[in-house]
C-alpha positions in Angstrom: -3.0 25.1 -0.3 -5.9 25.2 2.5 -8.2 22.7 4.2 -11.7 24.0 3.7 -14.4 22.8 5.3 -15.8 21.2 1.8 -12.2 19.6 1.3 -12.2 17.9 5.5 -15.8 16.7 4.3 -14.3 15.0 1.4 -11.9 13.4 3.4 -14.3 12.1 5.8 -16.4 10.5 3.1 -13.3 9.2 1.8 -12.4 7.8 5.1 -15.7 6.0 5.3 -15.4 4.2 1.6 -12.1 3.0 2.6 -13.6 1.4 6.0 -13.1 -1.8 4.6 -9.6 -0.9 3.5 -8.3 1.6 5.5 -4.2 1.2 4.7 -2.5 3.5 2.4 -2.0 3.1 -0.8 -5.2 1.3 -0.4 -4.7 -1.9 -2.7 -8.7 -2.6 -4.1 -7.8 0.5 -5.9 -4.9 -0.2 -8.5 -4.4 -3.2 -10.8 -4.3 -6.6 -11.7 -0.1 -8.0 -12.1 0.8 -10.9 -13.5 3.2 -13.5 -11.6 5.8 -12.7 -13.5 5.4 -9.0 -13.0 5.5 -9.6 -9.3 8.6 -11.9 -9.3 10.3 -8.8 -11.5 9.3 -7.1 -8.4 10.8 -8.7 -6.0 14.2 -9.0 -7.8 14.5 -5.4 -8.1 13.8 -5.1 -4.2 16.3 -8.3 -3.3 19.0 -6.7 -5.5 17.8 -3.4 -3.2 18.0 -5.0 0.2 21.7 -6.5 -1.0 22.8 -3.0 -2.0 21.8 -1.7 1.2 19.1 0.6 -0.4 16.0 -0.6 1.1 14.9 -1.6 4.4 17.1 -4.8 5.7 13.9 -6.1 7.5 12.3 -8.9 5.8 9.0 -10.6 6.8 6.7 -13.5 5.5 3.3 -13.3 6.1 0.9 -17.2 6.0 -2.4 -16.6 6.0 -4.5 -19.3 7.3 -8.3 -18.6 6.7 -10.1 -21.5 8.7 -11.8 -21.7 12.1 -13.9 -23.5 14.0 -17.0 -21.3 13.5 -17.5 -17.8 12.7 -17.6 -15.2 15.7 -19.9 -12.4 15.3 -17.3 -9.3 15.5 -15.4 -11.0 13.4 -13.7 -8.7 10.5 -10.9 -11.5 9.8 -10.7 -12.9 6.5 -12.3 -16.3 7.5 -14.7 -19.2 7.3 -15.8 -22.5 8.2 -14.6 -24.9 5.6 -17.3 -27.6 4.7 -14.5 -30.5 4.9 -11.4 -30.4 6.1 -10.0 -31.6 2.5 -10.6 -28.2 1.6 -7.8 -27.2 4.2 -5.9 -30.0 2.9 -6.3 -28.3 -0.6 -5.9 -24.8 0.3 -2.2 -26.1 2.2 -0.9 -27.4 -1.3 -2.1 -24.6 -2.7 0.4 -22.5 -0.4 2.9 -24.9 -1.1 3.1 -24.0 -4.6 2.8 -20.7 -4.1 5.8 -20.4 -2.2 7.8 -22.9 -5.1 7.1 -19.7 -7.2 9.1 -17.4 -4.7 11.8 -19.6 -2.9 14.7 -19.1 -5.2 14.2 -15.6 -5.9 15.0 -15.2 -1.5 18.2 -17.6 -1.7 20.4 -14.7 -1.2 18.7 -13.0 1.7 17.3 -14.3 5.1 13.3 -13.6 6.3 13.9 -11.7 9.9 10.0 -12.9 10.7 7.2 -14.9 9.9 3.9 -14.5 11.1 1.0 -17.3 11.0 -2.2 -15.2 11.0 -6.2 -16.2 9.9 -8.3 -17.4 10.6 -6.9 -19.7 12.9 -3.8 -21.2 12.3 -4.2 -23.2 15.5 -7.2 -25.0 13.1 -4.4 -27.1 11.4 -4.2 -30.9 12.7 -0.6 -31.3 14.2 0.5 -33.5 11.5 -0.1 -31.1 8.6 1.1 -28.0 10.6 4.6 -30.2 11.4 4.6 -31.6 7.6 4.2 -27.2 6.5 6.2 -26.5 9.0 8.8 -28.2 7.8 8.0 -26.9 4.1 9.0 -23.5 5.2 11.7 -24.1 6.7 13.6 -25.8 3.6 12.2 -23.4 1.2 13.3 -19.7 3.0 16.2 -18.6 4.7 15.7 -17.1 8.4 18.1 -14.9 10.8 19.1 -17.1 13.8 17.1 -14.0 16.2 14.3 -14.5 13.6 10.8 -13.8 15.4 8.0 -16.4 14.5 4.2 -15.6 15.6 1.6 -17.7 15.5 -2.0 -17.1 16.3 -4.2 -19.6 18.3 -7.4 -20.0 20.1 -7.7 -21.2 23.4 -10.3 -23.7 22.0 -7.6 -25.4 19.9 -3.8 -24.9 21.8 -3.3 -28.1 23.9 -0.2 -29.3 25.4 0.5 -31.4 22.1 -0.3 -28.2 20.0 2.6 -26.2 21.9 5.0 -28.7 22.5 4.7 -29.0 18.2 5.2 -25.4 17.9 7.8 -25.1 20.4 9.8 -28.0 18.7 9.6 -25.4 14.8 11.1 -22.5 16.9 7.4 -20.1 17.3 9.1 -17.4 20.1 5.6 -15.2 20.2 1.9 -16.8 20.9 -0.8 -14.3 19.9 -3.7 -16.0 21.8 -7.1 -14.6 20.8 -9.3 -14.4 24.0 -11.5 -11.8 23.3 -13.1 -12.2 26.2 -13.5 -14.6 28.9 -17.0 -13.6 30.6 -19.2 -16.8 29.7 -22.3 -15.2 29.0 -20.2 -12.8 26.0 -18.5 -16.1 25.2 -22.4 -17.6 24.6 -23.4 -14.2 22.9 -20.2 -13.8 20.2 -20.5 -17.7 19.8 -16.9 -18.4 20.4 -16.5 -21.7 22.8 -13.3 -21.4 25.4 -13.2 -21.2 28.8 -11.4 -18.5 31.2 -10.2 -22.4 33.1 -9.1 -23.4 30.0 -7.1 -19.8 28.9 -5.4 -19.9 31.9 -4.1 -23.9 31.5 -2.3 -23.2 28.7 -0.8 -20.2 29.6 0.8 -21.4 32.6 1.8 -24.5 30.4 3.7 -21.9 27.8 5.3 -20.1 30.4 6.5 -23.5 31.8 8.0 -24.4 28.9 9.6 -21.1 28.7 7.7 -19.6 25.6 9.5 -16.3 24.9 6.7 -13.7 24.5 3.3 -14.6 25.2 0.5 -12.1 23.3 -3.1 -11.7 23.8 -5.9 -10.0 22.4 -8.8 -8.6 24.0 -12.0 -6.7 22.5 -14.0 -4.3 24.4 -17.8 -3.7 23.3 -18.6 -7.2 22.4 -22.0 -8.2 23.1 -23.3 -8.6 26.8 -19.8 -7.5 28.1 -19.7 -4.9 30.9 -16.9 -2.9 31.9 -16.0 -4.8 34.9 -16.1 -8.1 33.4 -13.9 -6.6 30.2 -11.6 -5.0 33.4 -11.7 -8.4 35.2 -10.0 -9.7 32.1 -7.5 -7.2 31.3 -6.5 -7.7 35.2 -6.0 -11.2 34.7 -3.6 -10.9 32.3 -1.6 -8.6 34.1 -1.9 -10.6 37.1 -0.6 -13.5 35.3 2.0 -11.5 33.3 1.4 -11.3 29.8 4.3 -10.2 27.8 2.0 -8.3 26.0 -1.8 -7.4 25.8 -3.7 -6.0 22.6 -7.0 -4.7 23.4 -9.8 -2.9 20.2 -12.9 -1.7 20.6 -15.8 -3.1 18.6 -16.7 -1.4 15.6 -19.8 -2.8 13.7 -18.4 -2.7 10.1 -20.8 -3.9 7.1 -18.7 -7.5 6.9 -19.3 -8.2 10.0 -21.6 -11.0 11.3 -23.2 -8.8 13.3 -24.1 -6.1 10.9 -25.2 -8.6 8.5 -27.7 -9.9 10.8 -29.0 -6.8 11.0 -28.6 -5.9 15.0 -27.8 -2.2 15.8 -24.9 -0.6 18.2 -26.4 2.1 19.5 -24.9 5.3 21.3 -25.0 3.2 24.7 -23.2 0.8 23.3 -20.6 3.0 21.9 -20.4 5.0 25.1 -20.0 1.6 26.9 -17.2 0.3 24.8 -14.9 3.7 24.9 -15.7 3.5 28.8 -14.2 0.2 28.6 -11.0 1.1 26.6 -10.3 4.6 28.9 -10.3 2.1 31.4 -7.9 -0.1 29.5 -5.4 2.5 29.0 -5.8 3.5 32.6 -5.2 0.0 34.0 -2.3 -0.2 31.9 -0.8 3.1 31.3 1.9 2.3 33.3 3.2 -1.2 31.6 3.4 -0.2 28.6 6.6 -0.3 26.6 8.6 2.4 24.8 8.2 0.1 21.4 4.1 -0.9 21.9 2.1 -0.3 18.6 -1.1 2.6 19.7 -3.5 -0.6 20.9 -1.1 -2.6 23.0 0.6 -2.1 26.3 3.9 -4.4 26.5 5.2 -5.7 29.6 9.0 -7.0 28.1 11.2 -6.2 26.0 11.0 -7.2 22.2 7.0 -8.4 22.9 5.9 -6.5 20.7 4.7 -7.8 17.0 8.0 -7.3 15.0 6.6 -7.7 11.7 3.9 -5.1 12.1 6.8 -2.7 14.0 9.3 -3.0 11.1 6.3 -2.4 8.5 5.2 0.6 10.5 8.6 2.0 11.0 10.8 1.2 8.6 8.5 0.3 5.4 10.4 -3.1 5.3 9.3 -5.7 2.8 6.9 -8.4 3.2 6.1 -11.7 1.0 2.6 -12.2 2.4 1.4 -16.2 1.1 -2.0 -17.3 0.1 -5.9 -16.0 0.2 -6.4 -12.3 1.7 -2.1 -12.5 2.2 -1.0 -8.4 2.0 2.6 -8.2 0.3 5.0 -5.2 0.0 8.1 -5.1 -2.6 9.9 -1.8 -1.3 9.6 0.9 -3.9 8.2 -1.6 -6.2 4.3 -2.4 -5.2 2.3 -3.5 -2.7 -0.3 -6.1 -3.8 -2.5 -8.7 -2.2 -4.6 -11.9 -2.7 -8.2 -11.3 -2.9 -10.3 -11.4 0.7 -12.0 -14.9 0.6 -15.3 -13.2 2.3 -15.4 -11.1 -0.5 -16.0 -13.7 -3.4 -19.1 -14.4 -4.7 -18.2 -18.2 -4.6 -15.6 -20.2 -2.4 -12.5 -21.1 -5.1 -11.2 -24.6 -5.7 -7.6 -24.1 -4.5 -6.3 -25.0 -8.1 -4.4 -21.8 -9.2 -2.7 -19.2 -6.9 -4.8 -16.5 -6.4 -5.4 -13.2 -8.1 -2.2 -10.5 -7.7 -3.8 -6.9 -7.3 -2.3 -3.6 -6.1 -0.4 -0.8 -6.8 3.1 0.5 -8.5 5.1 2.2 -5.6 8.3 4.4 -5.9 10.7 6.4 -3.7 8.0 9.3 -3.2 5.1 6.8 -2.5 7.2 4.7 0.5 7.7 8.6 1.9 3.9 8.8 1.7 3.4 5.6 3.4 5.9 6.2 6.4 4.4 9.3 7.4 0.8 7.4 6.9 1.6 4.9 9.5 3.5 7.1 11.8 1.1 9.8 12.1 0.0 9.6 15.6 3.2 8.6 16.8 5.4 10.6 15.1 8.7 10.1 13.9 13.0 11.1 13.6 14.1 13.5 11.0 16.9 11.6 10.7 15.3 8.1 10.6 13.4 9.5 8.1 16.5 10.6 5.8 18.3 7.2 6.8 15.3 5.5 5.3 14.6 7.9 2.3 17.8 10.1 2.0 15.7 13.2 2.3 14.5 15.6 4.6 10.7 14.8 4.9 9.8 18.8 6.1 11.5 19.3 2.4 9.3 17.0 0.5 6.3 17.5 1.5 7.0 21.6 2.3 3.0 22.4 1.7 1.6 19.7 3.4 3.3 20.3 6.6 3.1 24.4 6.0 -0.6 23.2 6.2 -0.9 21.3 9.6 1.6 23.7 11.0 -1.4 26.9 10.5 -3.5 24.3 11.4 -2.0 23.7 14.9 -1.7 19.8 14.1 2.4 19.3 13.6 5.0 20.5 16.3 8.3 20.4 14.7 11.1 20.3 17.8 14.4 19.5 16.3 15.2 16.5 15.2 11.6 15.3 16.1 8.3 15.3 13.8 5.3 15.0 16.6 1.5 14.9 14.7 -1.1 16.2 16.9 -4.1 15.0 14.9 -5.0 12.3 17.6 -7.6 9.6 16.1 -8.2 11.6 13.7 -5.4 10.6 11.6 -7.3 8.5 8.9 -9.0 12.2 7.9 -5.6 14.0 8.0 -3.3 11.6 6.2 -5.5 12.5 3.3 -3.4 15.2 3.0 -0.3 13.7 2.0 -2.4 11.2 -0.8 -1.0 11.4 -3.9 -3.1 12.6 -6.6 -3.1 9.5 -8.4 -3.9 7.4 -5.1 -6.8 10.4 -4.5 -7.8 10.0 -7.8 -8.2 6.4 -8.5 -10.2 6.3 -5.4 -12.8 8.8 -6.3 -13.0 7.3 -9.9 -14.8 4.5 -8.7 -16.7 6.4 -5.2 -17.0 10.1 -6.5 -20.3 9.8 -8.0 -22.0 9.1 -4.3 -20.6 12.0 -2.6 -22.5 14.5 -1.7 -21.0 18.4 -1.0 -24.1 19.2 1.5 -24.4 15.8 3.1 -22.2 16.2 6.5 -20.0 12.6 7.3 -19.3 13.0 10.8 -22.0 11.0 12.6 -21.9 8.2 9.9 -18.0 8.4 10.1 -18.4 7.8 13.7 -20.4 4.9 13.5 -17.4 2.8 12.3 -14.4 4.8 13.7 -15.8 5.3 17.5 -12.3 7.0 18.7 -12.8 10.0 16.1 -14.1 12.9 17.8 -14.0 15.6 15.7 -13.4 18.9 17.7 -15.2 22.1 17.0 -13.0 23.8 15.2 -12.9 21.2 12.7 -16.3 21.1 12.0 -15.9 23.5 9.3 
């Protein structure tokens, strides 16, 4: 088995086509299941997670799709409803979805529930409290439970937090962005830095637990020292935790739909802004912070995402765009509403599309998500009962003449860098490699080289000489 040059190009082009879809196994690529295939699902994983053979971890995902108006980096799945019945529509609509599920969770309890969009904080406090509510007699939760809610600083209020306070949210995922007015003008998101900074100091009065925020570098009209002067701020004020991404102008955007162009200055702008980011911060950030995030206390990071990375623990994920994950069973998800041709009425539960998984599949996904952190031997055998240099002997015989893998006892440390969404090709099944190329083979081209247009979209990939092939 050998990585030829051809072969890295293929997984570049690969990498590009899955832009929009970048997560092993890569759901858009499998097949349509029926609700009762994915309530046979998730019995089998239940009955799993009682017998101790899966992952205890248990999340459920809400996904909100609404907001106030539509920011121009935006890749969320997300829009501006034309009434707000259609929220009230789109509400029932998770309310019967989740009638479909409750009993089949009556034996086990959800260890965290994330409200992501959208905008969550785009709900009126009286149907959030009514939903709220909902959930909470439907599912069972572990009393140390972790519940996340994204807001805006356009919508959270005093009311808005003393509401979620009162439902037990313990992590506020505020989106900032950025608090330079004249990028606030440009991405067309309206907040003020006054404002940002009200409500925080009104959370951490009331003693909210861990306090997130996320911050973008690259956005139009920022410079570096205004996107410095905001990550500052939020260590100055003390942030449990502080997520900051660069821009990258994918095709969904707003802004690549409008046609405007990020050129090399702007690229060499925005990684000039994130260097500085990780500078600024390299010395806050805790042992348990996902790549993008430095963490300032204890058990601030996102749990849900950390036990999905980790630990491939399961995850009911509820309504449009919602991504779900039955361990050894599937993973599946609703369709993206940005992606239909016309808005739906909110009448039936969405479509359920995805892929089978197995035993040999969750291996394939844990060494996807932990390959630029690396991982325990041991965890990995806890997890799989296997030893993961065992099954996947080629693959790591590979990257080891490659120079990317450095085995040292009981630890697995990955030196592919950024460029792990080329290398992780190597450990695709065939049938995951294969479904993909029977529907984007027939564009690629063997003497067409991928790396500048690769770039474009994935700015932290620099490929090195010796990988140009």
């Amino acid at each position: 088995m050998e990585l030829t040059a051809e072969r890295l190009n293929l997984y570049r082009f690969l990498t590009l086509k899955l832009a929009d879809d970048d997560l092993y196994p890569h759901y858009r690529y499998g097949e349509n299941f029926t609700l009762d295939e994915i309530k046979f699902f998730w019995r089998r994983t239940v009955k799993m997670i009682l017998d101790k053979k899966a992952p205890k971890k248990l999340g459920l995902y809400i996904h909100i799709p609404f907001c106030h108006q539509k920011c121009n980096y935006c890749m969320c799945d997300s829009y501006v409803p034309f009434s707000y019945g259609q929220v009230s529509e789109y509400l029932a609509l998770l309310k019967k979805e989740i009638g479909y599920f409750s009993d089949l969770f009556k034996d086990v309890s959800f260890t965290s529930i994330y409200f992501g969009g959208g905008s969550p904080s785009f709900l009126r406090p009286v149907d959030l409290d009514n939903f709220l509510r909902f959930i909470y007699g439907s599912f069972s939760f572990s009393h140390d439970c972790q519940v996340i809610f994204e807001g805006t600083p356009t919508d959270l209020n005093e009311e808005y937090i003393d509401l979620l306070m009162r439902h037990g949210v313990n992590r506020f995922t505020i989106g900032v962005q950025s608090l330079d007015s004249k990028v606030i003008r440009n991405i067309k998101r309206p907040q003020t830095r006054e404002k940002f900074v009200r409500i925080f100091k009104y959370l951490r009065k009331l003693g909210a637990p861990w306090i997130n925020v996320d911050l973008i570098a690259g956005l139009e009209g920022q410079t570096k020292e205004s996107f410095v002067s905001d990550v500052k701020l939020m260590l100055d004020l003390g942030v449990d935790m502080v997520h900051a991404s660069g821009f990258s102008p994918l095709p969904h955007t707003p802004f690549s739909r409008q046609g405007k162009k990020f050129t090399l200055e702007n690229e060499r702008l925005r990684d000039e802004m994130m260097e500085a980011f990780e500078e600024i911060t390299k010395n806050n950030t805790g042992a348990n912070a996902l790549e993008d995030g430095a963490g300032y206390k204890d058990g601030a990071e996102n749990l849900q995402e950390t036990d999905l990375r980790k630990e491939n623990s399961s995850l009911l994920g509820i309504g449009y765009s919602a991504q779900s994950h039955a361990f050894a069973q599937a993973w599946y998800e609703h369709p993206c509403l940005t992606h239909l041709k016309k808005r739906p009425t909110y009448n039936k539960l969405p479509l359920f599309r995805g892929v089978r998984s197995s035993l040999k599949e969750e291996m394939i996904k844990f060494i996807y998500n932990n390959l630029q952190s690396g991982f325990s031997r041991r965890l990995f055998r806890s997890l799989f009962g296997m030893d993961a240099t065992k099954v996947f002997k080629r693959e790591f015989l590979l990257l080891s003449k490659l120079g990317k893998v450095n085995i040292k006892g009981d630890r697995i440390i990955f030196q592919v860098g950024p460029e792990h969404l080329i290398y992780s090709k190597i450990f695709y099944s065939k049938k995951r490699l294969r479904d993909i190329l029977k529907i984007h083979g027939h564009s690629y081209r063997e003497n067409k080289d991928y790396r500048k247009e690769l770039e474009r979209f994935y700015p932290e990939i620099y490929l090195s000489r010796e990988n140009i092939g």
